[in-house]
N, C-alpha and C positions, 0 to 999 in steps of 0.2 A: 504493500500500500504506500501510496504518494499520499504523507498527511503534513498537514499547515498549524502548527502548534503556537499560539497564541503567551508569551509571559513563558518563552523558553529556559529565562535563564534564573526564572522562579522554582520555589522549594518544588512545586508539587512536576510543572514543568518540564525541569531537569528528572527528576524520576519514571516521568511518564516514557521521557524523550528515549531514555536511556532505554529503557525494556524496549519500545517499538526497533532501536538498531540492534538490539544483540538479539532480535529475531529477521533481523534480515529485512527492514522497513525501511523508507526513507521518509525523511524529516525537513523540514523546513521551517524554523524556528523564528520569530521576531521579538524583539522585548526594549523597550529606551534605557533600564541600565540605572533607573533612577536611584535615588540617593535614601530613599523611604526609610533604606538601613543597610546596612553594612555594604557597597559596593563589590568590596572584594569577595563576599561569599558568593555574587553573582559571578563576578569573573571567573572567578575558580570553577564555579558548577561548568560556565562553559568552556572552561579550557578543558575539561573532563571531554564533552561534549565533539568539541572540532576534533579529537584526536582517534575517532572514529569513522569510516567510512561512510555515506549514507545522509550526513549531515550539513548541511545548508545555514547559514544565521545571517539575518540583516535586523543590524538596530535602527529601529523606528518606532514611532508612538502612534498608537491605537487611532490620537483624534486627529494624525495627518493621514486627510481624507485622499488628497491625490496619491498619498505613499500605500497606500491602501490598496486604492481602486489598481495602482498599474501592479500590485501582487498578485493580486486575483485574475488582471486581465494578462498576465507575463508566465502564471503556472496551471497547471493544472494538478488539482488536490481528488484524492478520494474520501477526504473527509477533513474538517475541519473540527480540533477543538482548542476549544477557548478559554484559557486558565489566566490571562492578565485582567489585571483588575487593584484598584488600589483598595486595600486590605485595611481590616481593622477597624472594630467597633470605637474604639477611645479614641481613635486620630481624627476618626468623623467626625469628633464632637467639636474639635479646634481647627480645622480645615475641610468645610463641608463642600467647596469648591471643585476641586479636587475630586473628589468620587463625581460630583456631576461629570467632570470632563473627561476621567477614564472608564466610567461604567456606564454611564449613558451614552453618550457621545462617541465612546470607542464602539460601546457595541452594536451600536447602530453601523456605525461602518463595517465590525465583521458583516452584518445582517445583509447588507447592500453588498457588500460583494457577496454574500454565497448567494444571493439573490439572481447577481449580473450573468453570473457563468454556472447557476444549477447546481452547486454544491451537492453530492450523494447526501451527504448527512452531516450536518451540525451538532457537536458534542460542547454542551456549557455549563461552566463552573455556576452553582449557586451557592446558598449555604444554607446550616440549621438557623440560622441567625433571624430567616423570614419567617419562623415558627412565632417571633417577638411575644405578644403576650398570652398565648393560649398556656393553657394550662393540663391540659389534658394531655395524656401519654401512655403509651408512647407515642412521638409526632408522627405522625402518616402524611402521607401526600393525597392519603383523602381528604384531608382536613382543610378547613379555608384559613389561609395565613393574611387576614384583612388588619392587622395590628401589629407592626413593626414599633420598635422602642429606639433604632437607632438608624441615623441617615445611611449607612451601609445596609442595613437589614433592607432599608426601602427601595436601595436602587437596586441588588440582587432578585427581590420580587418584581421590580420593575423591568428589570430582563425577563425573566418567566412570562411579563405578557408580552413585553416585544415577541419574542422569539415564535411566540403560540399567533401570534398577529401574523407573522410571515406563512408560519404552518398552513394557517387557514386562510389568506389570500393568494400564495403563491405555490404553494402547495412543497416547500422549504421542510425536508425532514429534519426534524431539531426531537434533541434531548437533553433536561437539564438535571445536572447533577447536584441532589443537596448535601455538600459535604458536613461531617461532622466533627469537629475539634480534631484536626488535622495533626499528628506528630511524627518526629522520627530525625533522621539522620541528614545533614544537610538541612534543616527547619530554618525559620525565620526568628531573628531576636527580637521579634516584639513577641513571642506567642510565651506562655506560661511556662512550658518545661525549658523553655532557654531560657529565660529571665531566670528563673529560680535554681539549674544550673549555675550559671556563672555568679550569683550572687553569691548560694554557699561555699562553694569553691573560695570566693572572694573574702568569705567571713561577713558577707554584709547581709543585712536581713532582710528578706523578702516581704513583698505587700498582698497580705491573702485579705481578699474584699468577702463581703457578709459574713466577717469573722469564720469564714471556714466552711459554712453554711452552704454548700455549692454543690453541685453534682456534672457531671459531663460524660457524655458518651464520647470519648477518646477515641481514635481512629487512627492506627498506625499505616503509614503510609505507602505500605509495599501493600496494604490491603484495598488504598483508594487508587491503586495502577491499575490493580487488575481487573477489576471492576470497572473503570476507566476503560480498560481494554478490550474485555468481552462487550460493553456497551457498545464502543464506537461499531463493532462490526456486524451490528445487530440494527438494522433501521426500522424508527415505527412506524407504523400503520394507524389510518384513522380505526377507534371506536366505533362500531354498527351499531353498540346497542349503546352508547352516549343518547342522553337525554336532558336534551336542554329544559324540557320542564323541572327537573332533578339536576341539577348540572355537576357533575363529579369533576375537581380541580383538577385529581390525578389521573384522566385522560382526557381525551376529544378525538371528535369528528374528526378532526386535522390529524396530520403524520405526526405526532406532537407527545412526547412521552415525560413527567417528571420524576426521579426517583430521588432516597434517603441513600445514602453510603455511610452507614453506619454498624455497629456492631449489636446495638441493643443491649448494653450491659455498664448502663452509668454507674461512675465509679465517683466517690465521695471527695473533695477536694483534698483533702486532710489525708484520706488513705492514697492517694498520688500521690502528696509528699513525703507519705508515708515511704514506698518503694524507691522511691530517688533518691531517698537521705541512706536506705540500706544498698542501693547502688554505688553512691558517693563514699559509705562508709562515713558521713558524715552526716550530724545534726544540721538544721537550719534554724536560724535569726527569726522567728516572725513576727511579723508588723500588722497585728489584725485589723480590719480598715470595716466602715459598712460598707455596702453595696455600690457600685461606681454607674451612672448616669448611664443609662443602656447595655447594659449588661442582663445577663435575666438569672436566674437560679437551677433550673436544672435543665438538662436537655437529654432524650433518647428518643433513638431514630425506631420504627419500624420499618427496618428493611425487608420487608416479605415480599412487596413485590419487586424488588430488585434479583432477590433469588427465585422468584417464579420468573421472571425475563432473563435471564441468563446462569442462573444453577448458582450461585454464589453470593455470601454475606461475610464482612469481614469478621476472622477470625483470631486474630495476632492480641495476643493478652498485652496489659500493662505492662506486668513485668516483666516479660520479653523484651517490646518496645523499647520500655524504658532504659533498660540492658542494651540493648544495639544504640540506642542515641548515645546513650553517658561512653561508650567505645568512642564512637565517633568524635563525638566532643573532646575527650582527652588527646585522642589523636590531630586534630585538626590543628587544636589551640595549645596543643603538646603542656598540657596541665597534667 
């Protein structure tokens, strides 16, 4: 497969990238490089990256619309997926600009090119994050996600209706993927287990928000590839029995499929730092804080029908996980 990877030189990206060449796939990656956090871990992912056959990079940003358009009209892709996007509930709060410009605005230019040239199937990053205030659980993609708590939350749902908009006027097969607290190796340092990483390492104390009081369906990330993987090569098909009287969120009429990448097995925040600190062999610092401005309290996915559409629901425990990042991390940062 000839695929067009979107936020190449991003955590999930780079792992995605990496499994599609070491099966023999080629890749054509784009990403701007930007500054969000740490540059060099981007570098490095793609120098990983170029030193394989198979692989392609041009840096560009999402919202340069002619850099876009002559992509799409210069390759030809067997699928497209979409993993850039500017990230992060808490940054939303102090630069809400910013996600207008790379999550609407970029995505809309993915949408118009795989529009231009028929794209087979469009694969898109969403998140648990549009679940915002429901409370009920575990989250389904039955469920109607009308209540986002945070500007990121709203423009990842606001993808889910572009993307279902293209479905159903141009007949644009799209799939969006809800991921759920994404970790592992090569991760991003804004996310939880790398901040509290490098702070006990550090001796400094970490910041656990609702004093503790948290739950997350954690999701190691060689479980959201694969998943990733058997989706992309699976394209949907409209609903016959969709009824708009009844309108079901988790499918349609249109080629249009949304699922959870999750494990279903939230884990308490406390017992996460729990296995870190015996990975670390080390106690941590903590700084228990309330609740931070968009944030929510618990999250678990029901992935069922993600493994009724392709036989598979991630299975990689914490403490696995947590074991392969803390390697990586020492290695990386030679701690």
């Amino acid at each position: 497969m000839q695929v067009f990877v979107t936020g190449a030189a991003g955590f999930i990206g780079f792992h995605l990238i990496r499994r599609l060449l070491e099966e023999g796939g080629r890749v054509f990656g784009i990403d701007n490089l930007n500054p969000y956090y740490d540059p060099r871990l981007k570098t490095d992912r793609l120098s990983i990256l170029e030193k394989t056959p198979g692989f392609a990079f041009q840096r560009t940003d999402l919202v340069n619309r002619q850099g876009m358009e002559a992509i799409f009209r210069e390759h030809e892709f067997d699928a497209v997926v979409h993993l850039a996007a500017q990230a992060g509930v808490r940054y939303s709060l102090e630069n809400p600009y910013v996600y207008v410009d790379s999550n609407l605005t970029g995505f809309m230019n993915v949408l118009e090119g795989c529009r231009a040239v028929s794209v087979p199937h469009l694969v898109f990053a969403s998140s648990s994050s549009v679940y915002g205030a429901n409370t009920k659980m575990p989250f389904s993609v039955h469920h109607n996600v009308d209540h986002p708590v945070s500007l990121y939350a709203a423009t990842k749902k606001a993808n889910e209706l572009m993307a279902h908009t293209y479905a159903s006027l141009y007949g644009l097969p799209c799939t969006g993927l809800r991921f759920f607290t994404v970790y592992g190796p090569w991760g991003r340092p804004d996310m939880a287990l790398f901040k509290f990483t490098k702070a006990i390492l550090e001796d400094s104390a970490i910041d656990i928000y609702n004093h503790g009081n948290m739950e997350r369906d954690f999701t190691y990330v060689d479980d959201i590839v694969e998943a990733l993987v058997r989706v992309m090569r699976i394209k949907p098909k409209p609903d016959s029995s969709w009824d708009g009287g009844s309108p079901d969120p988790g499918t349609s009429y249109a080629p249009y499929r949304i699922y959870n990448i999750g494990g279903s097995r939230p884990v308490r925040l406390m017992d996460f730092i729990g296995v870190l600190e015996k990975a670390l062999g080390k106690e941590a610092l903590k700084n228990m804080l309330p609740l931070q401005k968009g944030d929510v309290v618990a999250t678990c996915a029901d992935a069922q029908d993600l493994e009724d559409a392709v036989g598979f629901r991630p299975r990689i425990t914490v403490e696995e996980g947590i074991g392969h990042f803390v390697r990586w991390y020492r290695e990386y940062y030679r701690v």
